[in-house]
C-alpha positions as CSV (number, residue, x, y, z in Angstrom):
1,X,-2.2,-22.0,-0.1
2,X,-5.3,-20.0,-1.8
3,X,-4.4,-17.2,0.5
4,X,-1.2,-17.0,-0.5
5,X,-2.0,-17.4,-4.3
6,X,-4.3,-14.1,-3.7
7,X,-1.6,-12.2,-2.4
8,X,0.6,-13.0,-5.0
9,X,-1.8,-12.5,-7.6
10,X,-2.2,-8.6,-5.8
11,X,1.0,-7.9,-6.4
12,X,1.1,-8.4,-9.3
13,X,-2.2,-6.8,-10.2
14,X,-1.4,-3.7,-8.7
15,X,2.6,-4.1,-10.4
16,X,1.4,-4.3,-13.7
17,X,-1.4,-1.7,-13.2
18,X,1.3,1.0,-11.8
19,X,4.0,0.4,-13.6
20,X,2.3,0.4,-17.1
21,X,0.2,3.4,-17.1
22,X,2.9,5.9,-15.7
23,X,6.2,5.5,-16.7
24,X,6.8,9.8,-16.6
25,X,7.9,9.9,-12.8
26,X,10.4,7.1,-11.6
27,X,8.9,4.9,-9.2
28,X,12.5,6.2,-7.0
29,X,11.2,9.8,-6.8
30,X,7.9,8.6,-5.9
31,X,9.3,6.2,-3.0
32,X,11.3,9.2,-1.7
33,X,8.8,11.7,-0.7
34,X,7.0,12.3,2.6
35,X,3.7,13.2,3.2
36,X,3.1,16.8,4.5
37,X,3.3,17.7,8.3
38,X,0.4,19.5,8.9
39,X,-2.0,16.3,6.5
40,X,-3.9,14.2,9.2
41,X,-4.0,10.4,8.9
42,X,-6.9,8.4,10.0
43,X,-6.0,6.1,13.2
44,X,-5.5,2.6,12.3
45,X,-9.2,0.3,12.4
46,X,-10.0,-3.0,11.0
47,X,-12.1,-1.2,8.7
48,X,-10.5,-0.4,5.0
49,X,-8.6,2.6,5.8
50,X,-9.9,5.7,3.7
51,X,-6.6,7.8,3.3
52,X,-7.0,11.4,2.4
53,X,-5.0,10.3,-1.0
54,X,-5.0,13.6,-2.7
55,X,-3.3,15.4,0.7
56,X,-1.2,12.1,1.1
57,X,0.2,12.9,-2.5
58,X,0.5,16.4,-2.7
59,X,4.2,17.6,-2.8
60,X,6.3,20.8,-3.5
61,X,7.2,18.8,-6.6
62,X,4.4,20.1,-8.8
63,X,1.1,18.5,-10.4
64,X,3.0,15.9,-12.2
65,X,4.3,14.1,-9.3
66,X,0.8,14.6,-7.6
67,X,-1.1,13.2,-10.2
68,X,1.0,10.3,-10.9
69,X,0.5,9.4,-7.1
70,X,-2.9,10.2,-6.8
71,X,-3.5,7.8,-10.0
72,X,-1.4,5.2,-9.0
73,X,-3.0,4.9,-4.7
74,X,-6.6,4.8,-6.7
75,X,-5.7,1.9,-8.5
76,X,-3.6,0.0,-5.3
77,X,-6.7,1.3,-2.9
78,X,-9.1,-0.6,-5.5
79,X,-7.1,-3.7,-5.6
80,X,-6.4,-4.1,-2.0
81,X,-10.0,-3.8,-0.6
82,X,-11.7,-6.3,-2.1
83,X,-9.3,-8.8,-0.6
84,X,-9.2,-6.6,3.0
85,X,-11.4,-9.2,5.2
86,X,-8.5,-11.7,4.1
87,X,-6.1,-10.4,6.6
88,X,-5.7,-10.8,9.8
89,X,-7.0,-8.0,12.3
90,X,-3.6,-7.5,14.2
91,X,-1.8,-7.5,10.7
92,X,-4.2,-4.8,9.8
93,X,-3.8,-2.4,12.9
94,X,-0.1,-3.0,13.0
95,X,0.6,-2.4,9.3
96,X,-1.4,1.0,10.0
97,X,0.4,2.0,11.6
98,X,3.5,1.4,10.3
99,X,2.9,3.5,7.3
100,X,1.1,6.7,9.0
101,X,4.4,6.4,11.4
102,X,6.6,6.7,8.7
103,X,4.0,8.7,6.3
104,X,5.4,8.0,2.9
105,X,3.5,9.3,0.6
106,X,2.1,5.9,-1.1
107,X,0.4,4.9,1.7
108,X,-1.5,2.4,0.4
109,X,1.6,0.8,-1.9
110,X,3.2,0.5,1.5
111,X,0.1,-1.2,3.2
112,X,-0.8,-3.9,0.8
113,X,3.4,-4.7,0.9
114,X,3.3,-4.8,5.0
115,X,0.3,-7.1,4.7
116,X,1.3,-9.3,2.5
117,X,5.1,-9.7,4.1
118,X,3.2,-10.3,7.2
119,X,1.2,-13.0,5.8
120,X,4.1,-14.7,3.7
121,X,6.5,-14.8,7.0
122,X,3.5,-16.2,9.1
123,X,3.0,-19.0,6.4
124,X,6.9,-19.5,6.4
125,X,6.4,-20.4,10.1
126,X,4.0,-22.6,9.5
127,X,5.7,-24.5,6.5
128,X,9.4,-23.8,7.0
129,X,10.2,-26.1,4.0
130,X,8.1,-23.8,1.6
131,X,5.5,-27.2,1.4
């Protein structure tokens, strides 16, 4: 239960840290863009991955869109390590690489919400009654 208590207290953490601070680009834009081609991802490790965030977040949509991203992967990235040893190692590698596969540009948004599905549908398995 304290597990899943953390990862519902990350959400919301990294919710109420995004969403506050940068209300100028809708989170839709943001969730729509790709990353670039030609930007190389690290391979998926158990280590915290260290995503090239200011690559990951640079569009042909100018400095606006760019920043906001960059700003708001800072803040998940510092949220999300801290509680990084919590997960489990095949969750880690597999949610990896997930998000370089499909490379939207929040890659670490789309990391900690991999993780944590994976972890609430594992507990679901294990208490199909929600007890």
């Amino acid at each position: 239960m304290k597990k899943i208590i953390t990862c519902a207290l990350l959400g919301v953490l990294a919710a109420s840290a995004v969403s506050t601070a940068h209300a100028e680009v809708p989170e839709g834009e943001l969730n729509s863009l790709y990353i670039r081609p030609e930007v190389k991802l690290p391979a998926p490790a158990l280590t915290f991955p260290n995503y090239p965030v200011v690559d990951d977040c640079t569009t042909e949509f100018g400095d606006e869109v760019t920043n906001v991203c960059v700003t708001q992967e800072k803040e998940r990235a510092l949220v999300l390590q801290p509680a990084w040893d919590e997960y489990q190692d095949s969750d880690k590698i597999a949610c990896q690489e997930d998000v370089t596969h499909v490379r939207h540009i929040q890659l670490y948004k789309n990391l900690a919400y991999c993780l944590d599905k994976r972890r609430y549908d594992a507990w679901l398995k294990k208490h199909p009654n929600g007890k």
